[in-house]
N, C-alpha and C positions, 0 to 999 in steps of 0.2 A: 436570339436571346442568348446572352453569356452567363454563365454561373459561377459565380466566384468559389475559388476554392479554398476552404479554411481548412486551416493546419487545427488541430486536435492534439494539445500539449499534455493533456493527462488524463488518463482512463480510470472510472473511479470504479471499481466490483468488489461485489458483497456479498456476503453466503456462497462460500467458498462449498458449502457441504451441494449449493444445486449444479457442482460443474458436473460434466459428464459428456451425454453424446451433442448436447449444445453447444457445451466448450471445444470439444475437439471439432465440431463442422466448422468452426471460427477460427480453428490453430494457424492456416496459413494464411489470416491478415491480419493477428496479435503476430504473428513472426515478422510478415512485414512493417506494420507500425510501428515494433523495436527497430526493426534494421533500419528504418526511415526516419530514428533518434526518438520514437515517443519514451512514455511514462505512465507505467499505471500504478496505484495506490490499491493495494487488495484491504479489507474490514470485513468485520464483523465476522468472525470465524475464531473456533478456539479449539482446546484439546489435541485429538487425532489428527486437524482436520488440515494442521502445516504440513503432515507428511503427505494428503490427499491432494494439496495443493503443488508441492515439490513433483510428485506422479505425475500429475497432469502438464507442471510447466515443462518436463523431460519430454515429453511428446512434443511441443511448442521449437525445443532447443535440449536435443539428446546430451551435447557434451556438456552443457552448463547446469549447476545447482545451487538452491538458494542456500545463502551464509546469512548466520544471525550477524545482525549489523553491532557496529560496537560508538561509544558515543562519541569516537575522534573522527566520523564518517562524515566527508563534509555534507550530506544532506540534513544533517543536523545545526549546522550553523551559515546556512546561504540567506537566513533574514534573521531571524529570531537565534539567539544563542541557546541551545537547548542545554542546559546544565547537567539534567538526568534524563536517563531513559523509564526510572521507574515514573510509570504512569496508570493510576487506577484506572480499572474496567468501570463503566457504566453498570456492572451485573456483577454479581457474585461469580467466581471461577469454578468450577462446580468441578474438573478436572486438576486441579491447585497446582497447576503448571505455570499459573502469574505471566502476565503481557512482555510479550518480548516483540524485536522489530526484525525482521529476515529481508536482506536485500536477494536482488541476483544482477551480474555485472554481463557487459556486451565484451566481446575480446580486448578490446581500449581499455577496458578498467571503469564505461562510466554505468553509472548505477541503471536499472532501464526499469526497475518497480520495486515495492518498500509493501511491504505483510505485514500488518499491525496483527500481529498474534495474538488471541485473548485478549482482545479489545473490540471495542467498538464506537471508533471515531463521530461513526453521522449517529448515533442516538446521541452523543452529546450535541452536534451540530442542531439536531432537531429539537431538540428540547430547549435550547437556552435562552429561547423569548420565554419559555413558560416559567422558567425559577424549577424544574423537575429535577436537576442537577446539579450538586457543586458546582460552584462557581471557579473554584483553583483547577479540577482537572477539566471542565469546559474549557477554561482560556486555554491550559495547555495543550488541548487535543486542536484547537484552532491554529495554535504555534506552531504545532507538528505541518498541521495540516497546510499552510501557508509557506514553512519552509520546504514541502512537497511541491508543492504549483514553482515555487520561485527557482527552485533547482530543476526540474523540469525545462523551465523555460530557457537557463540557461547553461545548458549542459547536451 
C-alpha cells in the first residue's frame, strides 16, 4: 500500500501563552518545515506573550528574530489589498498595546510566519455564521487570513 504524501502549506497555532516543553519537543520539525519553505500563522495571544513567543522561536532558530511587519510587506497584498494594518481585536486589549503584526524571515528574505499580536483571527473565524461579531473586522480578519494561505503557497 502507498501513502501519499501531502505538503502542509500553513501551520495555524494559538495560545502562544501554552508553549513551553511541548513546543520545544517539536523545535527540530518547526525547524525543518521552515527550511522545507512551510508557513505558520501564530493568534490569539496578546501583551507580554510576543516576547514569550520571540524566546521560544530563538531556540527554533538562534540567529533570527521576529520584526513587526510594516504594511508595504508583500504578505499583505498577495490576494486581497490590505489597505491598513489597524485591525480591531475580537476582545477588549486589557494590556493597550493594540494589534500589531510580527513576521520572521528565512536567510532569502522570505517571510516563513506572521504573529497576529493582540488579536484573535479564528474567534472571528468562528463566530461569523453566528452575527457574534462585526461584520467589517470579520471580513478583514478573513482577508488577512487568505492573503496568509495565498503567500504561503507561493512563496
Amino acid at each position: 500500500m502507498r501513502y501519499l504524501d501531502l505538503a502542509i502549506i500553513l501551520v495555524y497555532l494559538i495560545g502562544i501563552t501554552l508553549f513551553g516543553a511541548r513546543f520545544r519537543s517539536g523545535q527540530k520539525n518547526l525547524r525543518d518545515y521552515f527550511n522545507r519553505g512551510g508557513f505558520a500563522m501564530f493568534d490569539d495571544f496578546r501583551g507580554r506573550h510576543i516576547a514569550n513567543l520571540q524566546e521560544e522561536l530563538l531556540r527554533v532558530f538562534p540567529s533570527r528574530e521576529l520584526v513587526r511587519l510594516k504594511l508595504e510587506d508583500p504578505v499583505f497584498h498577495t490576494f486581497y489589498e490590505i489597505d491598513s494594518l489597524e485591525m480591531p481585536p475580537p476582545y477588549p486589549d486589557q494590556y493597550g498595546d493594540g494589534p500589531s503584526f510580527w513576521g520572521m524571515k528565512d536567510e532569502k528574505g522570505r517571510l516563513i510566519l506572521v504573529a497576529n499580536a493582540a488579536n484573535d483571527f479564528g474567534e472571528y473565524w468562528e463566530d461569523i455564521d453566528r452575527g457574534v461579531e462585526a461584520l467589517h473586522p470579520a471580513v478583514q480578519s478573513f482577508q488577512f487570513g487568505v492573503n496568509y494561505l495565498i503567500y504561503a503557497m507561493t512563496h
